[in-house]
N, CA, C and O of each residue as an XYZ file, in Angstrom:
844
protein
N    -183.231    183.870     26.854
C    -184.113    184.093     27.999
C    -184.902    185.376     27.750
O    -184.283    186.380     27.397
N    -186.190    185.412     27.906
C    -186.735    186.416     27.761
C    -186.836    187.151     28.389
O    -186.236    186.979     29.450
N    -187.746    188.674     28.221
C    -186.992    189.963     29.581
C    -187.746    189.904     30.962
O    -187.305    190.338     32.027
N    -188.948    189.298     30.759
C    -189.639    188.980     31.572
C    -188.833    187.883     32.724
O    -188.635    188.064     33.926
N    -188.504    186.820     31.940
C    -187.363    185.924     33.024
C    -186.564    186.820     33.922
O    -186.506    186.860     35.151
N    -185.820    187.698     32.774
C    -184.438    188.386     33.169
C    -184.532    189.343     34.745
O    -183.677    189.390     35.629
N    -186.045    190.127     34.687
C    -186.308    190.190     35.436
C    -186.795    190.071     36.480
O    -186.836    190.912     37.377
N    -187.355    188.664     36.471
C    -188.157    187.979     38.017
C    -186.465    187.128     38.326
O    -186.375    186.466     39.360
N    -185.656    187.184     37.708
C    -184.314    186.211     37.783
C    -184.222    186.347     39.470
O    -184.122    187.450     40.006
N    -184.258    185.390     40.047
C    -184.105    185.503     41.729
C    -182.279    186.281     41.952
O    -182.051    187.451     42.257
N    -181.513    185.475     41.753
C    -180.084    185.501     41.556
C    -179.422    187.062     41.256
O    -178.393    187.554     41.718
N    -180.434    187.646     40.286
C    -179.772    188.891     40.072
C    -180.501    189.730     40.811
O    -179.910    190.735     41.206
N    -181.724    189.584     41.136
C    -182.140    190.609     42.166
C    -181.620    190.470     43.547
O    -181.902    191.283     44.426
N    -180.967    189.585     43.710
C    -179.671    189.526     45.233
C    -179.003    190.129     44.836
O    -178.633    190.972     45.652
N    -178.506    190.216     43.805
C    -177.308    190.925     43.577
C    -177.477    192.710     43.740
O    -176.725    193.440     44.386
N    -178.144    192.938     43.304
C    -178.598    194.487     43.358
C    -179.332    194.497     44.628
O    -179.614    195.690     44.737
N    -179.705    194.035     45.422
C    -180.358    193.882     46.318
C    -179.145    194.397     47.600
O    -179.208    195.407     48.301
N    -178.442    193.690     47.597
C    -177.311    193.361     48.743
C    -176.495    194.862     48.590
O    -176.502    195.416     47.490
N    -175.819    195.464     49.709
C    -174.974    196.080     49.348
C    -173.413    195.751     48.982
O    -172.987    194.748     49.555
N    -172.723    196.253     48.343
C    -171.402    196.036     47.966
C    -170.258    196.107     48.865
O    -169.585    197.107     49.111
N    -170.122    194.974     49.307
C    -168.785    194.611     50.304
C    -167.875    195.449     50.060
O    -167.178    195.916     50.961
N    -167.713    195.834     48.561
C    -165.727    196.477     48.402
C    -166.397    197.562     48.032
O    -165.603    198.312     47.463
N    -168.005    198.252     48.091
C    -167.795    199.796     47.748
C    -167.791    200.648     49.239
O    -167.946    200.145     50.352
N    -167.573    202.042     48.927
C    -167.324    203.044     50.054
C    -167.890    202.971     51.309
O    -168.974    202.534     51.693
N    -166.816    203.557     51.964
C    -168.135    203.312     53.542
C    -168.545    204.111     53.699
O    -168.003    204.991     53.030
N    -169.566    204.569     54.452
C    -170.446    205.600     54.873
C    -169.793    206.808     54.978
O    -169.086    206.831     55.986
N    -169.748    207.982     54.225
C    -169.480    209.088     55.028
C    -169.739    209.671     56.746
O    -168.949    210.246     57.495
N    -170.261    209.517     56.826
C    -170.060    209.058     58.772
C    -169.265    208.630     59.157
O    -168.727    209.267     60.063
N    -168.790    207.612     58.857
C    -168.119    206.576     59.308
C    -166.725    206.673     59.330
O    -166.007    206.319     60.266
N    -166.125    207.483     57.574
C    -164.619    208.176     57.196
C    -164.576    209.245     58.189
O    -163.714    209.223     59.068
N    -165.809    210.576     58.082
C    -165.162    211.368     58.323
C    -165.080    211.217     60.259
O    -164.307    211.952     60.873
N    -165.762    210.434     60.828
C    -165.156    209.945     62.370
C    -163.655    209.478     62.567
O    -162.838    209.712     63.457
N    -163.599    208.736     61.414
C    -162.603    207.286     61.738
C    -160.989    209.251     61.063
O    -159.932    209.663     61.540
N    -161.716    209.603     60.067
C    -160.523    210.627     60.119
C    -160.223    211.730     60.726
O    -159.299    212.497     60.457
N    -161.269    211.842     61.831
C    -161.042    213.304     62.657
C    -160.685    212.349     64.418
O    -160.482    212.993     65.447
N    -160.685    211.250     64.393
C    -160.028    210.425     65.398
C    -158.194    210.209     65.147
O    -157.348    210.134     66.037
N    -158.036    210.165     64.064
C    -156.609    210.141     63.560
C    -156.053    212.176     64.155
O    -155.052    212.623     64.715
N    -157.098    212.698     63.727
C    -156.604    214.548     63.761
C    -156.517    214.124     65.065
O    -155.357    214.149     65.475
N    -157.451    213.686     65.982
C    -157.088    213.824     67.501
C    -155.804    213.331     68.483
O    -155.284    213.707     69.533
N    -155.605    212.186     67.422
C    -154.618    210.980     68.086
C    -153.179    211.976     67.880
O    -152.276    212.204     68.684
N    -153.401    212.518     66.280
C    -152.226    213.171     66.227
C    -151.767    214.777     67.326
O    -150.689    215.334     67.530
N    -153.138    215.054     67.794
C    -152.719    216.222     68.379
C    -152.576    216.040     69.819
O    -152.497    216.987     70.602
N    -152.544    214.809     70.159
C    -152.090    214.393     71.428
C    -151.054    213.909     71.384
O    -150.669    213.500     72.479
N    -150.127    213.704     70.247
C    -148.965    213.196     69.972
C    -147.991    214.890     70.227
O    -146.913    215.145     70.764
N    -148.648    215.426     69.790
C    -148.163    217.031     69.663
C    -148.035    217.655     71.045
O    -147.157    218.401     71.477
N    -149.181    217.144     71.661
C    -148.965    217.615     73.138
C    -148.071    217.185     74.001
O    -147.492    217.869     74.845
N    -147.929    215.849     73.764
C    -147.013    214.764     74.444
C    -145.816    215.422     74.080
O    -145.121    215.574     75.084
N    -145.104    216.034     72.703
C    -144.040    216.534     72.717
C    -143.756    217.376     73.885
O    -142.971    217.187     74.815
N    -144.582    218.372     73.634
C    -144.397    219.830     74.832
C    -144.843    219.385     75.754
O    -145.217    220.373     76.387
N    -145.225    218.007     76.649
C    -144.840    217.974     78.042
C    -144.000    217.185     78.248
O    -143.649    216.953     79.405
N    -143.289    216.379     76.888
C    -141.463    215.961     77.024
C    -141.041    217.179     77.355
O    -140.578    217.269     78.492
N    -141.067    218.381     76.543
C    -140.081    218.858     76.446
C    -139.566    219.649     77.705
O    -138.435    219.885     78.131
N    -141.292    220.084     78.290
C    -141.426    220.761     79.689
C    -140.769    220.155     80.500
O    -139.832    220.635     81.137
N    -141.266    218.799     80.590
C    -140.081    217.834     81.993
C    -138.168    218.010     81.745
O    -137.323    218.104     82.635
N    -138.047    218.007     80.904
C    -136.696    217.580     79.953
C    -136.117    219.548     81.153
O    -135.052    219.629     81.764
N    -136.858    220.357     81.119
C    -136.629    221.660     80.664
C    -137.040    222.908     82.222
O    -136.670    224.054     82.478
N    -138.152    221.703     83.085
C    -138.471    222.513     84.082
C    -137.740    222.882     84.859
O    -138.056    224.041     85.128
N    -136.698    222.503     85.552
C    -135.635    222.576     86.079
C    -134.264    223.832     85.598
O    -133.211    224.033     86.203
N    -134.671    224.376     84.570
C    -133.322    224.370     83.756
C    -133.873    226.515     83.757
O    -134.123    227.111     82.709
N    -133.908    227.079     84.933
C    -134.830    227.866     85.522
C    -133.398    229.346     84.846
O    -133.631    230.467     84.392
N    -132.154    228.701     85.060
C    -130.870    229.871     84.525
C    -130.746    230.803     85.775
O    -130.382    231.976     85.696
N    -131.150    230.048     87.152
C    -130.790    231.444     88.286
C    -132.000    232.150     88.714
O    -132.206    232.699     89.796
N    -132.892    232.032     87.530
C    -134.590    232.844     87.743
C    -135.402    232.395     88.003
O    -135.200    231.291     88.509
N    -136.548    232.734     87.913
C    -137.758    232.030     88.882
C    -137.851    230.740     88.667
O    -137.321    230.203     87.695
N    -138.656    230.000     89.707
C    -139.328    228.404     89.383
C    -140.406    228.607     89.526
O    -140.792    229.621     90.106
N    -141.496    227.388     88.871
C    -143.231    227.672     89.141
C    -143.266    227.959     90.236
O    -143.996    228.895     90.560
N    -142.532    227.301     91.176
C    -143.165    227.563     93.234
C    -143.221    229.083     92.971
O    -144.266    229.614     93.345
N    -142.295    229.887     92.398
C    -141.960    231.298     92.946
C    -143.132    232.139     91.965
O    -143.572    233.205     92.395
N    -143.568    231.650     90.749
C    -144.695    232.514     89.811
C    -146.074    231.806     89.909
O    -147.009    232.486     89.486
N    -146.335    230.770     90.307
C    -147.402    230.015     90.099
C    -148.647    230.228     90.605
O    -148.569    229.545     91.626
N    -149.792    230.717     90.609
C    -150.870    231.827     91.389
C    -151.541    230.542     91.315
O    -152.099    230.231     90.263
N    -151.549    229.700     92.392
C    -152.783    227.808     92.505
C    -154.155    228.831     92.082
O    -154.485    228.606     90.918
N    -154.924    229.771     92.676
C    -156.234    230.132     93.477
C    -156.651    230.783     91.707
O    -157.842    230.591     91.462
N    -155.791    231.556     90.399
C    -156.240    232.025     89.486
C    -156.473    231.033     88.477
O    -157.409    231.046     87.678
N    -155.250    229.870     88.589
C    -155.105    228.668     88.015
C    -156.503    228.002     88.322
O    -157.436    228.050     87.521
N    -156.554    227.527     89.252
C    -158.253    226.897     89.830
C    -159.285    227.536     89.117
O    -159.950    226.909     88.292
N    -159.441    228.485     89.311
C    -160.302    229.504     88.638
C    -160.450    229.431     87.027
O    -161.576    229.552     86.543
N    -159.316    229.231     86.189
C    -159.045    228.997     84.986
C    -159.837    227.273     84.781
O    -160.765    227.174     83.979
N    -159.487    226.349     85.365
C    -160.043    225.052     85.317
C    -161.176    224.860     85.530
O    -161.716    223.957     84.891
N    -162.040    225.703     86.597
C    -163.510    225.485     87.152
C    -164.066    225.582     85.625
O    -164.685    224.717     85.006
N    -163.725    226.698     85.251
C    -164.010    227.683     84.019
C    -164.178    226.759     82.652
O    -164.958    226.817     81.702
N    -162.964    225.786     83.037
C    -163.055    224.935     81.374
C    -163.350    224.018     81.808
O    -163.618    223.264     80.872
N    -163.580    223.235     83.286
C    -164.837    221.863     83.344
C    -166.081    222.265     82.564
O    -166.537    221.781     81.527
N    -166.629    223.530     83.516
C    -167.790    223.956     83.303
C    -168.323    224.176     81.886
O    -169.494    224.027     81.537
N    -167.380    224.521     81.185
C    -167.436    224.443     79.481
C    -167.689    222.944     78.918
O    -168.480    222.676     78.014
N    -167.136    222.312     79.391
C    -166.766    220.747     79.166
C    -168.631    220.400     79.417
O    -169.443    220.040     78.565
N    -168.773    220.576     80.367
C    -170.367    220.423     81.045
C    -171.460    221.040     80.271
O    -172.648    220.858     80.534
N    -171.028    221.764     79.324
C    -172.172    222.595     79.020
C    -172.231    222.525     78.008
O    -173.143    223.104     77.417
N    -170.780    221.386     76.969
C    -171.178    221.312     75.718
C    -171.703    220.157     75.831
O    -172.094    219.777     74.727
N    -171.974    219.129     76.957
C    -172.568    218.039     76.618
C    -174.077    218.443     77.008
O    -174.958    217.644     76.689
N    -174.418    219.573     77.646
C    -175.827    219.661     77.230
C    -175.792    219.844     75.919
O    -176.444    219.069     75.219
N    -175.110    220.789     75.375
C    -175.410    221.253     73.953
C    -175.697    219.801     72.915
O    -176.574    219.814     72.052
N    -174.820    218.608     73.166
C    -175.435    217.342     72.903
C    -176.648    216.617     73.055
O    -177.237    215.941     72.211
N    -176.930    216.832     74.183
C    -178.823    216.581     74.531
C    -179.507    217.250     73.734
O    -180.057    216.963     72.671
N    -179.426    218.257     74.385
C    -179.594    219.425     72.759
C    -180.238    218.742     71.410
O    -181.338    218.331     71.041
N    -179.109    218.846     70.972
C    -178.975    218.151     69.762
C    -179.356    216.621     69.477
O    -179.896    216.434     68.386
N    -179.165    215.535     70.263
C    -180.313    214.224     70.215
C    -181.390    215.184     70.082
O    -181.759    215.304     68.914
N    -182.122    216.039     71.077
C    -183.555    216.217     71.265
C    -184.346    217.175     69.925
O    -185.458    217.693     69.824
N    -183.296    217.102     69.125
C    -183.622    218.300     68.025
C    -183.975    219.546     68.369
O    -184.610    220.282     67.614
N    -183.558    219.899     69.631
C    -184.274    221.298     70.328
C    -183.590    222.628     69.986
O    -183.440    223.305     71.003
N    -183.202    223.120     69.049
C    -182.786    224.075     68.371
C    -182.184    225.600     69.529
O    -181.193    226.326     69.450
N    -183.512    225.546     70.656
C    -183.147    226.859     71.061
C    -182.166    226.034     72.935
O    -181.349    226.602     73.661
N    -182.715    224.740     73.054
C    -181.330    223.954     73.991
C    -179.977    224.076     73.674
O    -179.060    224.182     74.489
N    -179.880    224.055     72.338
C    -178.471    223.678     72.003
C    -177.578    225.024     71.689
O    -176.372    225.174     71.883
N    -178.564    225.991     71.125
C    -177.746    227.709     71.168
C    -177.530    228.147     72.606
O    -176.411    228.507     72.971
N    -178.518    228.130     73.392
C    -178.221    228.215     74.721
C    -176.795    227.994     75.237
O    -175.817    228.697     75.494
N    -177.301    226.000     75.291
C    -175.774    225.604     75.713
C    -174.728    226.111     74.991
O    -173.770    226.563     75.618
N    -174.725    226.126     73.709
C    -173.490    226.347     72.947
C    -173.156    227.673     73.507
O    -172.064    227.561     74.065
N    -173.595    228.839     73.604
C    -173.807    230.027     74.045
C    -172.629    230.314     75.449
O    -171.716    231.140     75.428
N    -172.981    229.348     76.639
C    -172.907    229.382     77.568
C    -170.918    228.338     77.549
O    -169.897    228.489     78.219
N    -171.248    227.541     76.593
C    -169.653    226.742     76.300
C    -168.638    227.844     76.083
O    -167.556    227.932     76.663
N    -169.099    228.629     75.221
C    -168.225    229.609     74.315
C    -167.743    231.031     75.292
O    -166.702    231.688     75.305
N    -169.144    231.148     76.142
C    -168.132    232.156     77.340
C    -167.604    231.587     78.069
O    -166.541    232.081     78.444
N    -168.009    230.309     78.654
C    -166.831    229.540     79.204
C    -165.079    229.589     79.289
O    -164.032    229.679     79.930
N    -165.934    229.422     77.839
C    -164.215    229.080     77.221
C    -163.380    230.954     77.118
O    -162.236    231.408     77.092
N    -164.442    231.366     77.096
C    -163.827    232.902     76.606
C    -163.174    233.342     78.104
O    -162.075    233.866     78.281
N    -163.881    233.082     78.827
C    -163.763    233.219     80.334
C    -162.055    232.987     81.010
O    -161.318    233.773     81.604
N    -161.842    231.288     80.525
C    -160.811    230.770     80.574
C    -159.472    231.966     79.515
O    -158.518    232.456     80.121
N    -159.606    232.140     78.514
C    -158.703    232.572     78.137
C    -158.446    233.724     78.247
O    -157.483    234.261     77.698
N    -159.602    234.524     79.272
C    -159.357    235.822     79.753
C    -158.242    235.720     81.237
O    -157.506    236.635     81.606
N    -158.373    234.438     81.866
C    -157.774    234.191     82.541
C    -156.620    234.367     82.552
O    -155.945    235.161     83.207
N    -156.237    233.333     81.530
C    -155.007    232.638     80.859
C    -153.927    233.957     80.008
O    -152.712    233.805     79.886
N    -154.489    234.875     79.631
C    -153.919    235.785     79.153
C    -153.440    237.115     80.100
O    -152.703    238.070     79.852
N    -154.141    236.754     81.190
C    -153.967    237.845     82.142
C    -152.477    237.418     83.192
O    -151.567    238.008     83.774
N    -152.899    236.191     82.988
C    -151.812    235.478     83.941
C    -149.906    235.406     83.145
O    -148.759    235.443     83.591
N    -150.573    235.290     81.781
C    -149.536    235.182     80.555
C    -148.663    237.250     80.763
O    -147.529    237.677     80.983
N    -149.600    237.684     80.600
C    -149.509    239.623     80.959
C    -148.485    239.823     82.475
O    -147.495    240.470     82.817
N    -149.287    238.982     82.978
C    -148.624    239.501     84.727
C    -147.220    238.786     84.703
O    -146.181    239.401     84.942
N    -147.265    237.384     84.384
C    -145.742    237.373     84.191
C    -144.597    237.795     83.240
O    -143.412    237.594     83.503
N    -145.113    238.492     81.936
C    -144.118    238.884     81.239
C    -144.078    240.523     82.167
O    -143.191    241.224     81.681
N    -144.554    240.978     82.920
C    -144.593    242.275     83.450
C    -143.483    242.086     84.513
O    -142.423    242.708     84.591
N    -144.037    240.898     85.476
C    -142.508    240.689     86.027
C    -141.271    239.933     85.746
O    -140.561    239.394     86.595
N    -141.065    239.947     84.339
C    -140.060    240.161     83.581
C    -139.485    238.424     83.949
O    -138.365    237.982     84.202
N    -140.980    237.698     83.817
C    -140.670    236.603     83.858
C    -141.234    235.740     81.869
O    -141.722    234.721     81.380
N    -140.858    236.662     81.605
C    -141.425    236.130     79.844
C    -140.713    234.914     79.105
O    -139.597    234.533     79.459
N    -141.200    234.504     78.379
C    -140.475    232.966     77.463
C    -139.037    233.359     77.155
O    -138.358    232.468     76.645
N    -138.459    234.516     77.369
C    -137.035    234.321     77.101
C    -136.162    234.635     78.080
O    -135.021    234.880     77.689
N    -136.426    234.718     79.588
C    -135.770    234.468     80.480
C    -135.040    233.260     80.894
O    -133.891    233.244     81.335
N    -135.924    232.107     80.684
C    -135.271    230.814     80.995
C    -136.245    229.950     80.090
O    -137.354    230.106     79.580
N    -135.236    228.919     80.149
C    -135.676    228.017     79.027
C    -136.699    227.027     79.948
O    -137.242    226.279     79.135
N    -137.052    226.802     80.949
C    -137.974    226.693     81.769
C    -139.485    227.499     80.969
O    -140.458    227.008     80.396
N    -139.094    228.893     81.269
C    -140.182    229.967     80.996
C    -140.840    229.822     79.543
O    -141.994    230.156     79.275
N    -139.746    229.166     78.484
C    -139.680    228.925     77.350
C    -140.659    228.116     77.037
O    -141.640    228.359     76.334
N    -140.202    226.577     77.888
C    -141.315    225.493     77.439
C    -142.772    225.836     78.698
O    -143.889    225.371     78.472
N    -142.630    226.251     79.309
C    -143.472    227.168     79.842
C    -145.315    227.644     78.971
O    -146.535    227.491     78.911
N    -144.143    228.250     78.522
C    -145.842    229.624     77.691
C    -145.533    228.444     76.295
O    -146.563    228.289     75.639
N    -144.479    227.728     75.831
C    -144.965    227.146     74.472
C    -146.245    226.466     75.065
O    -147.384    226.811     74.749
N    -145.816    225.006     76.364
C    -147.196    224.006     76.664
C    -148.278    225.005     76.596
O    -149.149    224.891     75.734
N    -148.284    226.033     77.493
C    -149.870    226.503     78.020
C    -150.349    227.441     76.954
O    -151.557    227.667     76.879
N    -149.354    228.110     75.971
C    -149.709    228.171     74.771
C    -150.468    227.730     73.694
O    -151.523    228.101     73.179
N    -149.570    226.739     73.459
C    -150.364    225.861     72.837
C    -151.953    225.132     73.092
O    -152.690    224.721     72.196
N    -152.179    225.112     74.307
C    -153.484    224.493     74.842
C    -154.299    225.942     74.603
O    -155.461    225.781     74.231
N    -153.929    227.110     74.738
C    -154.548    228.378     74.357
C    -155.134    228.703     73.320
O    -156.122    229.410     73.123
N    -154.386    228.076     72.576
C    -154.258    228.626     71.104
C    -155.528    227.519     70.233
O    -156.363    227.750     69.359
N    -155.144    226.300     70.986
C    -156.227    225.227     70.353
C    -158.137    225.839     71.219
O    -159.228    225.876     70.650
N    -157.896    226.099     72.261
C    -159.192    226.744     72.868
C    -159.578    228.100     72.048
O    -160.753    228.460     71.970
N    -158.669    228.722     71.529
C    -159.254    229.881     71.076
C    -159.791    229.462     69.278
O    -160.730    230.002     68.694
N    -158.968    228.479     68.766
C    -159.632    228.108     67.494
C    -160.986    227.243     67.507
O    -161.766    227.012     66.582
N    -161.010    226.913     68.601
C    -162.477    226.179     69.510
C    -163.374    226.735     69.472
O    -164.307    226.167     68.904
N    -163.644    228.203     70.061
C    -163.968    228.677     70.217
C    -164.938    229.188     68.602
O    -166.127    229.015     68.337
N    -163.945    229.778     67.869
C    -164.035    229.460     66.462
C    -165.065    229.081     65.865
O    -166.168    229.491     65.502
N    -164.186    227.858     65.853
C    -165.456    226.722     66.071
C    -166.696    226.311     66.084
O    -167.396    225.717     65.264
N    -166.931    226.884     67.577
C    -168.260    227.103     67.987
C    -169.073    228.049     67.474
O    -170.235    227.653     67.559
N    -168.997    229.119     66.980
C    -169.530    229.838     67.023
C    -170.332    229.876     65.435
O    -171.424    230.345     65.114
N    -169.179    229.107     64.561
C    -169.115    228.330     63.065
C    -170.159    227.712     63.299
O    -171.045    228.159     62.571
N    -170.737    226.423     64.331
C    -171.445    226.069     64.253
C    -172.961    226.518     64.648
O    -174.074    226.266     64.187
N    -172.629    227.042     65.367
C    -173.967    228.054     65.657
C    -174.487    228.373     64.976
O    -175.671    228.035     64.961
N    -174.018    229.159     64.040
C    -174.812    229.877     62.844
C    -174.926    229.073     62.077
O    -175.892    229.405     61.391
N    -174.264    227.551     61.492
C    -174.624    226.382     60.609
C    -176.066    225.935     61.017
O    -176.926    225.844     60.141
N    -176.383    225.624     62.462
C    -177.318    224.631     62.896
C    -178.856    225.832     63.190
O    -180.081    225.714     63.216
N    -177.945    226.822     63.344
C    -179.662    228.383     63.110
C    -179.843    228.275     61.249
O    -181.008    228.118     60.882
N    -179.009    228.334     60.378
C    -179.416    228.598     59.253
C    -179.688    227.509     58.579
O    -180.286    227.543     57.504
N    -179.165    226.132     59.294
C    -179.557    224.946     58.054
C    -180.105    223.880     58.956
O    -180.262    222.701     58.636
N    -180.353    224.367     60.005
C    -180.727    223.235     60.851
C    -180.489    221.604     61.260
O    -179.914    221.341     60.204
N    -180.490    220.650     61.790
C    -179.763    219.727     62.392
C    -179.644    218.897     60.973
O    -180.273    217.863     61.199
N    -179.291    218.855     60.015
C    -178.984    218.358     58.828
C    -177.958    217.121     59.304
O    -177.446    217.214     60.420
N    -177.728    216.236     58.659
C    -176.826    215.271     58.905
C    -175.325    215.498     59.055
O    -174.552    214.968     59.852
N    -175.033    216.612     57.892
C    -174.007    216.971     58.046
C    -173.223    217.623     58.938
O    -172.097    217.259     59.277
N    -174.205    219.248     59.588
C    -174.131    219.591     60.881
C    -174.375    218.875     62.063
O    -174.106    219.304     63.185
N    -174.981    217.578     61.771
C    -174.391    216.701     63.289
C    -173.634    216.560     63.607
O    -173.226    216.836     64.735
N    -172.733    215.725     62.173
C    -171.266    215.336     62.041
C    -170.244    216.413     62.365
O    -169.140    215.875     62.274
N    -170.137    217.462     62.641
C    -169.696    218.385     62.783
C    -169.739    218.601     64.119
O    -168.687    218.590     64.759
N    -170.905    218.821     64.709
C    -171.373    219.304     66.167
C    -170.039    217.876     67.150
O    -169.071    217.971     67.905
N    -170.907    216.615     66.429
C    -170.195    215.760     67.301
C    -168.576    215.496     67.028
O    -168.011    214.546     67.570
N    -167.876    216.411     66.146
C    -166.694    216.436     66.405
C    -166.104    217.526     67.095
O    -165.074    217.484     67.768
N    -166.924    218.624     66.851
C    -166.443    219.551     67.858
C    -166.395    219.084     69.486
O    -165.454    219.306     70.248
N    -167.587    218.417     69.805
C    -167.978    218.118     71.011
C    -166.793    217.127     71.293
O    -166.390    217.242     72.451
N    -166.050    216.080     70.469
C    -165.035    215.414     71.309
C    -163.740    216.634     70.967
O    -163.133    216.526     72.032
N    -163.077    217.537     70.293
C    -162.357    218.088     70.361
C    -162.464    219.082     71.792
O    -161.459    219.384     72.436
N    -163.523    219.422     72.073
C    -163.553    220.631     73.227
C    -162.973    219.730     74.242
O    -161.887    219.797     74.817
N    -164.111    218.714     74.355
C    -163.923    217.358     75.805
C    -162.090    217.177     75.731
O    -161.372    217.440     76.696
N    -161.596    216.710     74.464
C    -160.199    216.474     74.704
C    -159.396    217.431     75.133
O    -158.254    217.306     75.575
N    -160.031    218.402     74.991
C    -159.160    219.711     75.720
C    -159.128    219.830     76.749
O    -158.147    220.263     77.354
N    -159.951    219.561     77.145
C    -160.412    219.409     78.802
C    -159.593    218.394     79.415
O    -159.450    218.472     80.636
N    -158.969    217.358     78.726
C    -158.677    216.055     79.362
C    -156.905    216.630     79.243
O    -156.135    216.306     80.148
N    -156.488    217.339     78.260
C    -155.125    217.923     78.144
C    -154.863    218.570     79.032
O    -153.658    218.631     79.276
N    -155.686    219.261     79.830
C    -155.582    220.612     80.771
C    -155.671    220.122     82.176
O    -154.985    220.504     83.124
N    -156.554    219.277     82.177
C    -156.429    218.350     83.541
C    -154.760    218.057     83.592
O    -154.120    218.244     84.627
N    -154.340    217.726     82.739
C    -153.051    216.917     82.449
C    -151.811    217.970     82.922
O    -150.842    217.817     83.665
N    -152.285    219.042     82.175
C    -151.412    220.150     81.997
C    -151.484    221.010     83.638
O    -150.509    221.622     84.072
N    -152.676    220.916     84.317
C    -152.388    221.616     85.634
C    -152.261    221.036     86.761
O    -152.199    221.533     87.885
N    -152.205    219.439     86.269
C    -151.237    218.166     87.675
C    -149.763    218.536     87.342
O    -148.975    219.063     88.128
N    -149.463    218.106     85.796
C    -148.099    218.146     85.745
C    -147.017    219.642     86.268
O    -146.052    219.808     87.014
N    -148.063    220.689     85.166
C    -147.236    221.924     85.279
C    -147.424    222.798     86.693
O    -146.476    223.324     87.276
N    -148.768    222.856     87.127
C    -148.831    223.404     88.086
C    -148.794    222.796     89.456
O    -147.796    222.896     90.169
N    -149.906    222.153     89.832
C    -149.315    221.010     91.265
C    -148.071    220.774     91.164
O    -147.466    221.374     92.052
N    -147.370    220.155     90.471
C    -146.027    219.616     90.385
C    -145.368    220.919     90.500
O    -144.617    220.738     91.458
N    -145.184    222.216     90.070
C    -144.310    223.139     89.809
C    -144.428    223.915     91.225
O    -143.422    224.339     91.794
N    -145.840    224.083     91.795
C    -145.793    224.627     93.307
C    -145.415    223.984     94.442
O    -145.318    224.331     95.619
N    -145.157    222.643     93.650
C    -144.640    221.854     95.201
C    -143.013    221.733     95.079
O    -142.426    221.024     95.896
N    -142.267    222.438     94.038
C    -141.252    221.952     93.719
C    -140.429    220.915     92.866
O    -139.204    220.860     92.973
């Protein structure tokens, strides 16, 4: 067959034509499908420490219970604080559809004191009770205590992180494909935090001030 055939060949230009069923999938597509697994697993993690809290709230050793340390009105205050974060990174998403560079520092801007806001809270409240000598090693209550709200601390403050990582990615390299992929995983990690904390101030707190 001559080369001229070889190349008008209908048959093989399908072939190169089509994409490849058994090759890779989209980078998009892995690194979603694998930062959905990071999430699944860190709600598995959480789920431990509010076994362990229920297993443990009760178990107070003679010393305080939430009814007796639990401040509802600073707590509230702490939550307004991380909706409002929650709210302000999904502008930072509009944002970002709209390619609007100085929307999305804004919002991001405004997420990140949010959040800073919250853990000024959260640390003050963490301060006032180890002052009244209600700290993680009084009772094993107090224990699983500061581990749960700890832990939700500790993931907001690497958030935070985070954010600020991306900030300077999306000012110096601008909405690149890659810094999307990024933006929009941060954006469901913050949101899931938000959905933990809802969780975390029915169970630990409503529940702990009512007894």
């Amino acid at each position: 067959m001559s080369q001229a055939a070889q190349t008008h060949d209908p048959n093989k230009l399908g072939r190169t034509a089509e994409p490849n069923p058994d090759g890779p999938a989209p980078k998009r597509v892995v690194v979603s499908y694998g930062f959905w697994i990071f999430l699944l697993s860190d709600f598995i993690l959480f789920a431990c420490f509010f076994a362990g809290y229920a297993v443990l709230k009760d178990a107070t050793a003679g010393g305080p219970s939430g009814k007796d340390l639990f401040e509802l009105k600073l707590v509230e205050a702490e939550t307004v604080l991380l909706l409002l974060s929650s709210f302000a990174c999904g502008l930072a998403g509009i944002g970002t559809l709209a390619r609007d560079m100085r929307w999305f520092q804004i919002a991001m801007a405004a997420t990140g004191l949010l959040g800073a806001g919250f853990l000024a809270l959260e640390a003050y409240e963490f301060l006032h009770l180890i002052g009244e000598g209600a700290g993680p090693g009084r009772s094993a209550f107090l224990s699983a205590f500061f581990a749960l709200v700890g832990c939700h601390g500790l993931h907001v403050l690497l958030g935070l992180l985070w954010l600020t990582t991306m900030m300077a990615q999306a000012w110096a390299k601008g909405f690149r494909e890659d810094i999307l992929r990024r933006i929009l995983c941060f954006s469901l990690f913050w949101h899931a935090l938000d959905i933990i904390w809802v969780a975390l101030f029915t169970m630990v707190y409503l529940m702990g001030v009512r007894g």
